[in-house]
DSSP file (Angstrom, degrees, kcal/mol; ACC not computed):
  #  RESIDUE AA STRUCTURE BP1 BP2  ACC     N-H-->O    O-->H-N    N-H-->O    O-->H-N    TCO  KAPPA ALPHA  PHI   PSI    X-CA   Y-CA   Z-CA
    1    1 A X    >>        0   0    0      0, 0.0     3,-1.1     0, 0.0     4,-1.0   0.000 360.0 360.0 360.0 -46.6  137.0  111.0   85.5
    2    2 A X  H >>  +     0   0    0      1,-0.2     4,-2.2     2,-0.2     3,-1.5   0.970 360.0  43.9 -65.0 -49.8  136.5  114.5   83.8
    3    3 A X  H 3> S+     0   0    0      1,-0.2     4,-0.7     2,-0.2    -1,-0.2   0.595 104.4  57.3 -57.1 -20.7  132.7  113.9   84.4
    4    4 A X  H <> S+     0   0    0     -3,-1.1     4,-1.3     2,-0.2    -1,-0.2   0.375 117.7  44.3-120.1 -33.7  133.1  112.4   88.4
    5    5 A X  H <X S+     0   0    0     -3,-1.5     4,-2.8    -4,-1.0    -2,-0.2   0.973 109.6  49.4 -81.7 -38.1  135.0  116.5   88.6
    6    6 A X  H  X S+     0   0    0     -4,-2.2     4,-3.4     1,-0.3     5,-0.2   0.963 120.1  45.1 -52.9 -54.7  132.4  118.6   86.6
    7    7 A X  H  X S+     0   0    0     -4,-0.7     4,-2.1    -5,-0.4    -1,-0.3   0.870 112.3  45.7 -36.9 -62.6  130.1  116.7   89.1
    8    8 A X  H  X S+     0   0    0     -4,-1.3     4,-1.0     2,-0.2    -1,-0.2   0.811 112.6  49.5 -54.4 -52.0  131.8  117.1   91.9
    9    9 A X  H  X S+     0   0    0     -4,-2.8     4,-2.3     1,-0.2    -1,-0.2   0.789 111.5  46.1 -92.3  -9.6  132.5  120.7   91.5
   10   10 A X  H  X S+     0   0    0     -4,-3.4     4,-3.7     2,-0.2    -2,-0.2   0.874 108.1  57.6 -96.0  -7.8  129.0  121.9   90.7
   11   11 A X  H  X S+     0   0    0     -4,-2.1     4,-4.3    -5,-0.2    -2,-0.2   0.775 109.7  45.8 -24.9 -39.7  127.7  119.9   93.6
   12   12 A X  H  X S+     0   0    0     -4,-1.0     4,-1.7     2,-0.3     5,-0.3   0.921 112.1  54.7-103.7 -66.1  130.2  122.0   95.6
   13   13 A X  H  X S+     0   0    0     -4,-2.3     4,-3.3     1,-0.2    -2,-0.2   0.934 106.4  51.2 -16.8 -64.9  128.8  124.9   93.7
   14   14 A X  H  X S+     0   0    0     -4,-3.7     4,-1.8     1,-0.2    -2,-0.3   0.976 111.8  38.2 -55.1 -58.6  125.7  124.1   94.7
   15   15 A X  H  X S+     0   0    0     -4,-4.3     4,-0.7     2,-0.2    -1,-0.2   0.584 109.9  59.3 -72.5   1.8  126.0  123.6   98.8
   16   16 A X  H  X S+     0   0    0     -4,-1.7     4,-4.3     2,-0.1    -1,-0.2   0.879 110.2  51.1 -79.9 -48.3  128.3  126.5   99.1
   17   17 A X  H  X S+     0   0    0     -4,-3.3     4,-1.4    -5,-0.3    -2,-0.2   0.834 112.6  43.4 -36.1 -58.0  124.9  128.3   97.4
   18   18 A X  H  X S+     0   0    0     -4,-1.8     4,-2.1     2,-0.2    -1,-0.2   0.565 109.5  47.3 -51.9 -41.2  122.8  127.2   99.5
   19   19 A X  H  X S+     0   0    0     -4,-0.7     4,-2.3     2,-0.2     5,-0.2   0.833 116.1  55.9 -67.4 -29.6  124.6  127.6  103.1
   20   20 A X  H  X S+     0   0    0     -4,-4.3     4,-3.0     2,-0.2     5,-0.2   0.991 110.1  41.8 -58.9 -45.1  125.2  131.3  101.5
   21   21 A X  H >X S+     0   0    0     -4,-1.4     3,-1.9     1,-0.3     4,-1.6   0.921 120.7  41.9 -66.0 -66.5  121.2  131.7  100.9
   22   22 A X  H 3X S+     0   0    0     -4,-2.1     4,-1.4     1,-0.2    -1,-0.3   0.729 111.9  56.8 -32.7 -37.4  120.3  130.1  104.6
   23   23 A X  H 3X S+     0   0    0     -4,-2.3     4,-1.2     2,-0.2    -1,-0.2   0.909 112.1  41.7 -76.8 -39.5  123.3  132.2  106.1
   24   24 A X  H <X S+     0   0    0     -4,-3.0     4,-3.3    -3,-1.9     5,-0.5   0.946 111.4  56.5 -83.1 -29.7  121.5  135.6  104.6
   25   25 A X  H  X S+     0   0    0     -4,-1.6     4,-2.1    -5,-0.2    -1,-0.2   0.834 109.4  47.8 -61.2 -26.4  117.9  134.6  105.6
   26   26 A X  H  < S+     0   0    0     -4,-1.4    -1,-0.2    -5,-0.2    -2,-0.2   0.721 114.1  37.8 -65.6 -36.7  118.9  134.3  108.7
   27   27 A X  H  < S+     0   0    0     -4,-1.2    -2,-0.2    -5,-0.2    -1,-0.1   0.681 139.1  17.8 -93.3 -19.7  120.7  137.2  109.4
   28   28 A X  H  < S+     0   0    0     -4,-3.3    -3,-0.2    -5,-0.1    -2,-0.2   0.614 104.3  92.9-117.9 -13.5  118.3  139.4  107.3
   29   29 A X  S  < S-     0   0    0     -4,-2.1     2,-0.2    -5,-0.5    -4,-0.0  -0.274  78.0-118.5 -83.7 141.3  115.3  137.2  107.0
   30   30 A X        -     0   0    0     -2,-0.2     2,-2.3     1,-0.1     5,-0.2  -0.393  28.7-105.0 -94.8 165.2  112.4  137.7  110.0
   31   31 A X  S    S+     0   0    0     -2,-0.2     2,-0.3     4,-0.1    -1,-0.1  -0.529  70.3 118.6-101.9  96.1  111.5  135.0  112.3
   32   32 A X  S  > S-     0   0    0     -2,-2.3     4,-4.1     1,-0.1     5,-0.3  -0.940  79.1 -90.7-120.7 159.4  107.9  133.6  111.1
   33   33 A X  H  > S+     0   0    0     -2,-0.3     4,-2.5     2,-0.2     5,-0.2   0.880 127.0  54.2 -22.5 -90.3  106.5  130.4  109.9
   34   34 A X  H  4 S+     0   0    0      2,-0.2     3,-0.4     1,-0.2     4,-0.3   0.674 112.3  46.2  -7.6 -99.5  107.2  131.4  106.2
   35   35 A X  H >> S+     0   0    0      1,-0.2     4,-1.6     2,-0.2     3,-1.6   0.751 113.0  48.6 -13.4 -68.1  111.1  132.1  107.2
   36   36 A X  H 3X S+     0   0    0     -4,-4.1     4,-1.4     1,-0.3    -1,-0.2   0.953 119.2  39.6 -85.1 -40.3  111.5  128.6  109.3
   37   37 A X  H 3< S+     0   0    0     -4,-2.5    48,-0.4    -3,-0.4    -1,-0.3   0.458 110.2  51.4 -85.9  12.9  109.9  126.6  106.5
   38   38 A X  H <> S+     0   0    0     -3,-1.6     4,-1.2    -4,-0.3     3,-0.3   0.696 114.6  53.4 -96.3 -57.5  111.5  128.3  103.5
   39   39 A X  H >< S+     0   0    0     -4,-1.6     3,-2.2    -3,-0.2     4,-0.5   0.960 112.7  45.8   3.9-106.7  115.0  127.4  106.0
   40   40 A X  T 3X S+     0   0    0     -4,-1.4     4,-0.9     1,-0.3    -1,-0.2   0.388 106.8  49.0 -54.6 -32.9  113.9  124.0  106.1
   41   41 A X  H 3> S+     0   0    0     -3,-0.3     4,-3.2    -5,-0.2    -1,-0.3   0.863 117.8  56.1 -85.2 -42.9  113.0  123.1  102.5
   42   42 A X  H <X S+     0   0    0     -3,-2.2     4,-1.4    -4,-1.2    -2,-0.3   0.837 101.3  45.6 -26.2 -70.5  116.2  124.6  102.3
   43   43 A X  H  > S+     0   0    0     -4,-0.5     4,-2.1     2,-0.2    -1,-0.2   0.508 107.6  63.6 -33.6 -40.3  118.2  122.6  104.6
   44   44 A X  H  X S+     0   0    0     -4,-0.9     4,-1.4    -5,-0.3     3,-0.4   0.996  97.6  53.1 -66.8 -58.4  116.7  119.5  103.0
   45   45 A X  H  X S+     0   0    0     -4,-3.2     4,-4.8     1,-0.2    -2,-0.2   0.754 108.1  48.6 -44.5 -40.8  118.1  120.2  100.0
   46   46 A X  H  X S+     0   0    0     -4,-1.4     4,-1.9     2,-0.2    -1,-0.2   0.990 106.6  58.1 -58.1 -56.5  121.8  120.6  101.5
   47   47 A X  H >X S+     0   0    0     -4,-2.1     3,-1.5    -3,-0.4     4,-1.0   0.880 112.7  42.0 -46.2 -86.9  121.2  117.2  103.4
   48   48 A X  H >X S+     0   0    0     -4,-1.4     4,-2.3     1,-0.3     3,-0.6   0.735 119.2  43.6 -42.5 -63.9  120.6  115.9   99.4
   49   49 A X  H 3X S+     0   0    0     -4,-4.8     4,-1.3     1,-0.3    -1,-0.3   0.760 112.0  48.9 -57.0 -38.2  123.6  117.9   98.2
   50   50 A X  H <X S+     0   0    0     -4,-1.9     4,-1.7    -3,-1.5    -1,-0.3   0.743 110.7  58.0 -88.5 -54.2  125.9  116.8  101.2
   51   51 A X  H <X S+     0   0    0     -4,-1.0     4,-1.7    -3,-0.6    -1,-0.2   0.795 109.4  46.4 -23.0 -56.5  124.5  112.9  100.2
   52   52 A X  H  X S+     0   0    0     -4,-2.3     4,-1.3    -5,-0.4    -2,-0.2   0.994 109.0  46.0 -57.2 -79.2  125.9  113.4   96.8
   53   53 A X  H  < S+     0   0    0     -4,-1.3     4,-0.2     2,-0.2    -2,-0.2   0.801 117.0  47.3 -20.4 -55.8  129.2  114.7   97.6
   54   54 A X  H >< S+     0   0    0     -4,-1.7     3,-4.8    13,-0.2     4,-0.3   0.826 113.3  54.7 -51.2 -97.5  129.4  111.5  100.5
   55   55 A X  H >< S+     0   0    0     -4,-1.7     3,-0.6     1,-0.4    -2,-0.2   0.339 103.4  53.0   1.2 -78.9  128.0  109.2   97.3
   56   56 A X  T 3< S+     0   0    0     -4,-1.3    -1,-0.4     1,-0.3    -2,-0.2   0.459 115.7  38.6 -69.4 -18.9  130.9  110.3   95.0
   57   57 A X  T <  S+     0   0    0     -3,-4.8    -1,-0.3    -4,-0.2    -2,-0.2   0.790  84.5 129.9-107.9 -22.4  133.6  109.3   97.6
   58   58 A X    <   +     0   0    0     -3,-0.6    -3,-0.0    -4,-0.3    -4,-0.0   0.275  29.0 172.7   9.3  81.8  131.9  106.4   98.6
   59   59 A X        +     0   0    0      2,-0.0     2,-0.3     5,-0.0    -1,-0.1   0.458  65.4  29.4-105.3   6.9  134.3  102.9   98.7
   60   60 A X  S  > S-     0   0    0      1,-0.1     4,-1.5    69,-0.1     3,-0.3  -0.950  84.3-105.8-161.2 165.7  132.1  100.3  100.3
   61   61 A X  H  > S+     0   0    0      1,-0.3     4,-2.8    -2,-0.3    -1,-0.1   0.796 120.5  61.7 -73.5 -45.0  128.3   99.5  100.7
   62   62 A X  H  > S+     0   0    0      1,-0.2     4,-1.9     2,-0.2    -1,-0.3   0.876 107.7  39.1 -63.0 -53.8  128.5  100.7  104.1
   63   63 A X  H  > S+     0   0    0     -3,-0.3     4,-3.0     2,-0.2    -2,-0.2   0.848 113.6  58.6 -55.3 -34.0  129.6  104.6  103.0
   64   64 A X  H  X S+     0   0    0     -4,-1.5     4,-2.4     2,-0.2    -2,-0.2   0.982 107.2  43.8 -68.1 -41.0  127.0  104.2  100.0
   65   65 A X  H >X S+     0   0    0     -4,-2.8     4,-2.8     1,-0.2     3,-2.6   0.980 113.9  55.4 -54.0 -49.7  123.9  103.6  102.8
   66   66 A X  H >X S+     0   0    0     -4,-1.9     4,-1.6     1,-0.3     3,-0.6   0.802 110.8  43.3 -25.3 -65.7  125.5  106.5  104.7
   67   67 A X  H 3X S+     0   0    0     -4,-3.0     4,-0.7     1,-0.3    -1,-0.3   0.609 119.0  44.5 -41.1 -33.2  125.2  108.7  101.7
   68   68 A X  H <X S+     0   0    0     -3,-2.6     4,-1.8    -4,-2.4    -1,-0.3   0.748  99.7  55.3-107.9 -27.2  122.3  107.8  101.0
   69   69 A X  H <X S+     0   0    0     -4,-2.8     4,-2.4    -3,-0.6    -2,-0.2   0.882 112.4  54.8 -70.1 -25.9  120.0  107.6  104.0
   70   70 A X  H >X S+     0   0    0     -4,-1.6     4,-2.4    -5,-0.2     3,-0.6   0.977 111.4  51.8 -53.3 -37.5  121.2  111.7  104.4
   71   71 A X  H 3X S+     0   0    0     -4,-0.7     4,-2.7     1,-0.3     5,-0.5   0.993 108.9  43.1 -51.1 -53.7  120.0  111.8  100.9
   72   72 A X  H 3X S+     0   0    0     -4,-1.8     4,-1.0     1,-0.3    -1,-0.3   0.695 110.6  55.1 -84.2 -16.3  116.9  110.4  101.5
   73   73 A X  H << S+     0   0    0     -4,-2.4     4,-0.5    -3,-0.6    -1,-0.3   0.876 110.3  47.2 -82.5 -29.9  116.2  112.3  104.7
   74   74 A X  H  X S+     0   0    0     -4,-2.4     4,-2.5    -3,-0.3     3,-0.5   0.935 117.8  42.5 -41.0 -61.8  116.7  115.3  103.0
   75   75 A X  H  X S+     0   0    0     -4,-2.7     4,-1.0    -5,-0.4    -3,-0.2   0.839 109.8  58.5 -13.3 -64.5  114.4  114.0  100.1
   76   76 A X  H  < S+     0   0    0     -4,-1.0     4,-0.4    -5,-0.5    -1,-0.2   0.629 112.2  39.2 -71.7 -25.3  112.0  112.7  102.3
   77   77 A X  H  > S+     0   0    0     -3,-0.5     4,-1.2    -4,-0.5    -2,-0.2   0.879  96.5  73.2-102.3 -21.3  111.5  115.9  103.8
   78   78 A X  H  X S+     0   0    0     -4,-2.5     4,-1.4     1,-0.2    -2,-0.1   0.920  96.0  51.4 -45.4 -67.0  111.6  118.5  100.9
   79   79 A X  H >X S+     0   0    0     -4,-1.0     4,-3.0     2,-0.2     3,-1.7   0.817 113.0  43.1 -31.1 -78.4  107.9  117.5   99.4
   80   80 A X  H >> S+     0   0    0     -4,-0.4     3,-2.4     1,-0.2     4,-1.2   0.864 117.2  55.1 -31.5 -84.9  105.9  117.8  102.8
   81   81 A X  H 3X S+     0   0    0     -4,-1.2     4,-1.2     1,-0.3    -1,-0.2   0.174 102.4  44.2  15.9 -61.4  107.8  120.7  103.2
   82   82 A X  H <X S+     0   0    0     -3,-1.7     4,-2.3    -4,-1.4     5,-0.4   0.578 109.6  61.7 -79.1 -49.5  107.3  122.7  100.2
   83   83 A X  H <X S+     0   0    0     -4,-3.0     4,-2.5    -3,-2.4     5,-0.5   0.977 112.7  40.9 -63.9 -57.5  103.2  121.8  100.6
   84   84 A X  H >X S+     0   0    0     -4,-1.2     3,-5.3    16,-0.2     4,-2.4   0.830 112.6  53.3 -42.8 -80.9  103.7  123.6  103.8
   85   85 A X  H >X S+     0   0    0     -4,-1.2     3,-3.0   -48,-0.4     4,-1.8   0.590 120.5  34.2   9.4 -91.9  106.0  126.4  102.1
   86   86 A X  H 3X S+     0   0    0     -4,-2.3     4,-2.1     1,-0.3    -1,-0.2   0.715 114.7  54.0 -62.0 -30.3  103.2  127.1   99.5
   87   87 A X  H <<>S+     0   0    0     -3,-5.3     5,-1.6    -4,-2.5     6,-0.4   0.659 112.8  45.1-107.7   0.8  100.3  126.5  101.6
   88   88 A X  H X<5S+     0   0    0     -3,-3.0     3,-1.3    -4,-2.4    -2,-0.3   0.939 113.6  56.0 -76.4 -45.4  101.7  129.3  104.3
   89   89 A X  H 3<5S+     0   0    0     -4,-1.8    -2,-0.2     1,-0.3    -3,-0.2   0.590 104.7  41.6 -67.5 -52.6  102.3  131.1  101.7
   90   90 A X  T 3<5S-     0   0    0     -4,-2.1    -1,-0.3    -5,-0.2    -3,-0.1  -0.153 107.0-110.9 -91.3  25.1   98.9  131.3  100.0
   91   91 A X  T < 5 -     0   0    0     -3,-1.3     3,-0.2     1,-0.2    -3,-0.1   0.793  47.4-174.3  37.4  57.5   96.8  131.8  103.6
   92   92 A X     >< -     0   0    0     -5,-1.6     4,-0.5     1,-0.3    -1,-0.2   0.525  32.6 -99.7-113.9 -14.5   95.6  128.5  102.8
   93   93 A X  H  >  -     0   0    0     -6,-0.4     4,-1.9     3,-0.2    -1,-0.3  -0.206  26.2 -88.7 112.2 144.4   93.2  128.5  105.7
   94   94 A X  H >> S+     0   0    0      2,-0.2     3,-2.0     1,-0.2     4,-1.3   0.967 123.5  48.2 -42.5 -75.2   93.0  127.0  109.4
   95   95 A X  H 3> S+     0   0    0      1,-0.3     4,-1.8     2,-0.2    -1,-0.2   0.887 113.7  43.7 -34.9 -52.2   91.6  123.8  108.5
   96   96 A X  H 3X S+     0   0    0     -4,-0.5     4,-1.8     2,-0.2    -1,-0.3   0.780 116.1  55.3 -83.9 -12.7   94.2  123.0  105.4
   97   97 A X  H X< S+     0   0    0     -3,-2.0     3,-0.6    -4,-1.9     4,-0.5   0.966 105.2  50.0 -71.2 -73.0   97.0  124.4  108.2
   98   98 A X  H 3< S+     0   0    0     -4,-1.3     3,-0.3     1,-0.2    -2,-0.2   0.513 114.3  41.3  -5.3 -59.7   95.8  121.9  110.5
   99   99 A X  H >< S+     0   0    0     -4,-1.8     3,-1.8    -5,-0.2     4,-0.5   0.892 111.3  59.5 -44.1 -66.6   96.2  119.0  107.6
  100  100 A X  T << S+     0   0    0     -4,-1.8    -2,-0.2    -3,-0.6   -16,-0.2   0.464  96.1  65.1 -30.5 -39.5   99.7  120.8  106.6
  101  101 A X  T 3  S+     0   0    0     -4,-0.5    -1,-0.3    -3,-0.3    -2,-0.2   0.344 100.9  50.2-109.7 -33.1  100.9  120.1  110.3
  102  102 A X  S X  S+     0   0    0     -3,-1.8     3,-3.1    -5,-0.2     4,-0.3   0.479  79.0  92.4 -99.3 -42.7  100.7  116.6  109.6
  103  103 A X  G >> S+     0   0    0     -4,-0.5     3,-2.0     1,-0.3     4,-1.8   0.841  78.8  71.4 -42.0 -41.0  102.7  116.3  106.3
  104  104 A X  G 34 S+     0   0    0      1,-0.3    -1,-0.3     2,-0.2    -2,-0.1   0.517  83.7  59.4 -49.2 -15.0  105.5  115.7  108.4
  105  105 A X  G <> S+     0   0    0     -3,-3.1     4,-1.6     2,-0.2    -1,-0.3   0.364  99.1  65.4-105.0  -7.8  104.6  111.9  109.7
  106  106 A X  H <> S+     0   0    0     -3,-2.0     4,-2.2    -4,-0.3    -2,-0.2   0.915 107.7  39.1 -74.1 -34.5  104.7  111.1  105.7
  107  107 A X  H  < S+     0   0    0     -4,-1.8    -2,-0.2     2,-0.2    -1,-0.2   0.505 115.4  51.0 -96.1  20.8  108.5  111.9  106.0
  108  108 A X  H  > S+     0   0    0      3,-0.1     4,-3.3     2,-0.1     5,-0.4   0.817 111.7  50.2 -85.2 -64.0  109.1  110.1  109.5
  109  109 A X  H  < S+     0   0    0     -4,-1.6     4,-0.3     1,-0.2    -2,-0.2   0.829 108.1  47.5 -51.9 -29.9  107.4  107.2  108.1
  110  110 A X  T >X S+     0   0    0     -4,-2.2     4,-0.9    -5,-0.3     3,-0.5   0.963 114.1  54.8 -74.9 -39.8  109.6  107.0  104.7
  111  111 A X  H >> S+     0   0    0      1,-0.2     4,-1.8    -3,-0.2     3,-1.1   0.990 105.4  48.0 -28.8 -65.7  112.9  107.4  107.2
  112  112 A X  H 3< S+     0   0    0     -4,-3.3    -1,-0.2     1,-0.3     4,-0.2   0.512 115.6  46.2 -83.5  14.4  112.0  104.6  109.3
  113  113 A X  H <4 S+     0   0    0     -3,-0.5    -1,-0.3    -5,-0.4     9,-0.2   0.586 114.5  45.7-126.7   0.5  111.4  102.3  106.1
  114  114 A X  H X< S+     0   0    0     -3,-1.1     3,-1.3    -4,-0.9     4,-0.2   0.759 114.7  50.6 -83.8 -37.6  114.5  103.4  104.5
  115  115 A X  T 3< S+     0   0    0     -4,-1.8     3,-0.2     1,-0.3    -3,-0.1   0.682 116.5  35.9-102.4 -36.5  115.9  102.8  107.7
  116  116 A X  T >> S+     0   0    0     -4,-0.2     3,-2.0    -5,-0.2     4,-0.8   0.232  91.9 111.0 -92.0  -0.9  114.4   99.0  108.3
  117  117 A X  H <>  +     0   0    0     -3,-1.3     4,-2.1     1,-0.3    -2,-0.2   0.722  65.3  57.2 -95.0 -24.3  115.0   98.6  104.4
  118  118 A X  H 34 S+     0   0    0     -4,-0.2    -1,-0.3     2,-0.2    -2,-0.1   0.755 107.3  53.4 -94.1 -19.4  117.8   96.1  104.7
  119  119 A X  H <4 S+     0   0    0     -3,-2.0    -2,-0.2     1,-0.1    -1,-0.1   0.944 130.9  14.5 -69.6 -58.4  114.9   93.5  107.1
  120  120 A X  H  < S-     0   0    0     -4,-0.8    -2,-0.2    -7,-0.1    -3,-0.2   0.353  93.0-139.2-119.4  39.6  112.1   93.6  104.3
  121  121 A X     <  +     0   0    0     -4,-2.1    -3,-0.1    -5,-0.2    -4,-0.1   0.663  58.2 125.9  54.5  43.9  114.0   95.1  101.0
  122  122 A X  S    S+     0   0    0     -9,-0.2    15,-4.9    13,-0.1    16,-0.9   0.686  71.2  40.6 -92.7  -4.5  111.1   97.5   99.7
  123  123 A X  S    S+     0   0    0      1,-0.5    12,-6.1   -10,-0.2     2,-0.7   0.744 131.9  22.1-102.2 -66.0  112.5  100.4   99.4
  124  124 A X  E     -A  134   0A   0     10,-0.3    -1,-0.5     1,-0.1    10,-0.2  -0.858  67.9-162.4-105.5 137.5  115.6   99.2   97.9
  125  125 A X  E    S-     0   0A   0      8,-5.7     2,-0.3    -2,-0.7     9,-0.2   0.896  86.1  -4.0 -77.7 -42.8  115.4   95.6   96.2
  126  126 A X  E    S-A  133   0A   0      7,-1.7     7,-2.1    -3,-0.2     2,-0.5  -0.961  75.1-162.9-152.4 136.4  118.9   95.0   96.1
  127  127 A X        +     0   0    0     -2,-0.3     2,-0.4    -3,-0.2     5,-0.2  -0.935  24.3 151.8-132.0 106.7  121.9   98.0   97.5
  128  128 A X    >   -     0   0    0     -2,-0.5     3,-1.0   -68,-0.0     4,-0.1  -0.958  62.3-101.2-136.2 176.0  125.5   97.6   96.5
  129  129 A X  T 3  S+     0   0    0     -2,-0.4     3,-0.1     1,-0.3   -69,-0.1   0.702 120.7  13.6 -57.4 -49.0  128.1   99.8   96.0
  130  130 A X  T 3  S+     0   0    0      1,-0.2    -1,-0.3    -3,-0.0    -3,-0.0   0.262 123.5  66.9-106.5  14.0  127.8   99.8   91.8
  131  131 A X    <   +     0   0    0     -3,-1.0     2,-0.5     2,-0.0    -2,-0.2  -0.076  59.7 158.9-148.5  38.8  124.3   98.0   91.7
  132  132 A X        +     0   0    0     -5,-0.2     2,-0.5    -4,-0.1    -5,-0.2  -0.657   7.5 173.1   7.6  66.8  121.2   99.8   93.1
  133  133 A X  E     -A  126   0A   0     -7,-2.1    -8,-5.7    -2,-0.5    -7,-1.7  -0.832  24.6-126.1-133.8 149.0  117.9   99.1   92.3
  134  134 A X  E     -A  124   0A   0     -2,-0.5   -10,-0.3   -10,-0.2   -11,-0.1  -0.323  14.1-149.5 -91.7 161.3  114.9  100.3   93.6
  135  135 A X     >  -     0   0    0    -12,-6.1     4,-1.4    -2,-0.2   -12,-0.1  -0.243  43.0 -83.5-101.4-158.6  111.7   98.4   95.2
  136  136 A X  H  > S+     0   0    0      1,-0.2     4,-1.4     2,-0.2   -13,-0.2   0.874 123.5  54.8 -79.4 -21.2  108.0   99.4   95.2
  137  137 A X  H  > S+     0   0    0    -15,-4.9     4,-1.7     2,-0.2   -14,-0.2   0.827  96.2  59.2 -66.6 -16.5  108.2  101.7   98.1
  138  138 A X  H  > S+     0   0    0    -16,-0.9     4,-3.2   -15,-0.2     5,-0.4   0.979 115.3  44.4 -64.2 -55.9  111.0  103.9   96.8
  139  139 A X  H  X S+     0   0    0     -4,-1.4     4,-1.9     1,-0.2     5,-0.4   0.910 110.4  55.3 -46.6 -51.6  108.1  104.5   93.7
  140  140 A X  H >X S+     0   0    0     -4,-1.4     3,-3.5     1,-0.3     4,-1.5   0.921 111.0  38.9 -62.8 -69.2  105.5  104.8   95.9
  141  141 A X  H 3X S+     0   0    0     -4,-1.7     4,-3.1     1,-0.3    -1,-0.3   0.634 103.1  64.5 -30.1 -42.1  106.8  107.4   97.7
  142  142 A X  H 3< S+     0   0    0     -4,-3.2    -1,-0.3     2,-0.2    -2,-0.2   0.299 108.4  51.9 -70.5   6.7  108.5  109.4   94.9
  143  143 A X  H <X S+     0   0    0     -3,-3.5     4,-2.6    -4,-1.9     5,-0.2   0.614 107.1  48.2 -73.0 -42.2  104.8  109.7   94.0
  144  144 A X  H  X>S+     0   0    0     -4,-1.5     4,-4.7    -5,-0.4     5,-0.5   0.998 110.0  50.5 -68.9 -53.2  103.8  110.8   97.2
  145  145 A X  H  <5S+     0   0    0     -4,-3.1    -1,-0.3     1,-0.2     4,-0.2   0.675 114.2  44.4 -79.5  14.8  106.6  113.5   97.4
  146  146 A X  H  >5S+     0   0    0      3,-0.2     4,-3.2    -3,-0.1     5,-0.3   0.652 109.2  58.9-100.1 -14.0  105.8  115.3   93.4
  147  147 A X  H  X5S+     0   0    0     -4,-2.6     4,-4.9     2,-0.2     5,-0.2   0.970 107.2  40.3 -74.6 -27.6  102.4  115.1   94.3
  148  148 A X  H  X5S+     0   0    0     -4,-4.7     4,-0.6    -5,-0.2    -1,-0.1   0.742 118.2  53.5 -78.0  -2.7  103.3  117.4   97.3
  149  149 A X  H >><S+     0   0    0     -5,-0.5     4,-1.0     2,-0.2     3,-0.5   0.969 116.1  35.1 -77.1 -56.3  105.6  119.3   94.8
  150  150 A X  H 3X>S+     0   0    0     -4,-3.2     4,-5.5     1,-0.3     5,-0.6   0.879 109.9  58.3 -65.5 -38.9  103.0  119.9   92.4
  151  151 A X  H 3X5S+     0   0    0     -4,-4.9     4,-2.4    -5,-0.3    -1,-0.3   0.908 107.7  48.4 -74.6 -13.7  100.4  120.4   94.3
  152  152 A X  H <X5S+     0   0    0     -4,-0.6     4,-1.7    -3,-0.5    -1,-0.3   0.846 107.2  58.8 -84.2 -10.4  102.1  123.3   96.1
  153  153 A X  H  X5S+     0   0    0     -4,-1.0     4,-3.7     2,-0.2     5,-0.4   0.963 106.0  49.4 -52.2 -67.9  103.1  124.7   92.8
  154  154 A X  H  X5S+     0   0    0     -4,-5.5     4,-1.4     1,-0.2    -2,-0.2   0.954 105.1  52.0 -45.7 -40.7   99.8  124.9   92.0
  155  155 A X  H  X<S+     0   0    0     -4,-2.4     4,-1.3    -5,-0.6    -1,-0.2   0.999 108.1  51.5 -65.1 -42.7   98.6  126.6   95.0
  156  156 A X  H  X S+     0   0    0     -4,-1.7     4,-0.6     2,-0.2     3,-0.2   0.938 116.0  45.2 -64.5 -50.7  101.2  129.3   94.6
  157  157 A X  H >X S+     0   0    0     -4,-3.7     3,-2.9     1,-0.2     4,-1.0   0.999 112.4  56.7 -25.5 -63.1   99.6  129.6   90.3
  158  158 A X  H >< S+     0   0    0     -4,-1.4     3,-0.6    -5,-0.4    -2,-0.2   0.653 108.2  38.5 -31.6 -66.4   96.4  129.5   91.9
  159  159 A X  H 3< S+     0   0    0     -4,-1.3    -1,-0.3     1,-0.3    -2,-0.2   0.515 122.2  44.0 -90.2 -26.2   97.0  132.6   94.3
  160  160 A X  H <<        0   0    0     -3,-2.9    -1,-0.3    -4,-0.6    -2,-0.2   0.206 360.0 360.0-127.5   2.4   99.0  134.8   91.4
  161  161 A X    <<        0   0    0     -4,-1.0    -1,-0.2    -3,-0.6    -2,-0.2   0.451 360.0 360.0-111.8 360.0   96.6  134.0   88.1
């Protein structure tokens, strides 16, 4: 129970942080690319914290999916996201902008198979309330989004070494 509060209250910590930082970028932050996708990576991350928070009150299989498809659209968007982030960021070129532009159909496509997940069970193998387990698309994907984490890390090294 003490662990379900700690949780709870830096969760709460957390998205109050987060609306604060979007609330000042907005009001002080200038309106380019950079801005709206630094805002958005943002934004995902509240969708994930906002997931949690649902998740924690969560009293039937039906509240848990809720929770959890916000999660997972948040999720689902951060990675692409961030590769934009980093690769506006670094003047990464036309060509790789072009590419960049695109990142976006990776996190339509993981939606609408989270979304179907309960017809062919790939994403999740089996979803109940205490009992969660994941299938081979949940992996695949959580490859796909650290490789667009890393690699934008790296591009951001790249540009600063």
């Amino acid at each position: 129970m003490a662990a379900t509060i700690i949780y709870l209250i830096f969760i709460t910590l957390g998205l109050f942080g987060m609306l604060g930082a979007i609330t000042w970028i907005l009001r002080k932050g200038n309106d380019n690319k950079l801005t709206f996708l630094f805002i958005s990576c943002q934004l995902s991350i509240v969708l994930w914290l906002v997931s949690n928070l649902l998740n924690i009150f969560s009293n039937n299989t039906h509240q848990l999916w809720i929770g959890y498809m916000i999660g997972n659209t948040g999720i689902s968007f951060f990675g692409p996201l961030w590769l934009m982030l980093s690769a506006e960021y670094v003047n990464a070129g036309k060509r790789l902008s072009r590419i960049m532009n695109l990142m976006p159909c990776i996190s339509i496509l993981s939606i609408c198979i989270i979304a179907t997940n309960p017809i062919h069970h790939k994403y999740y193998a089996f979803f109940k309330i205490n009992d969660v387990r994941y299938g081979p698309l949940f992996y695949v994907f959580q490859a796909i989004y650290y490789i667009c984490i890393v690699t934008g890390i790296t591009m951001i090294c790249l540009k600063h070494t």
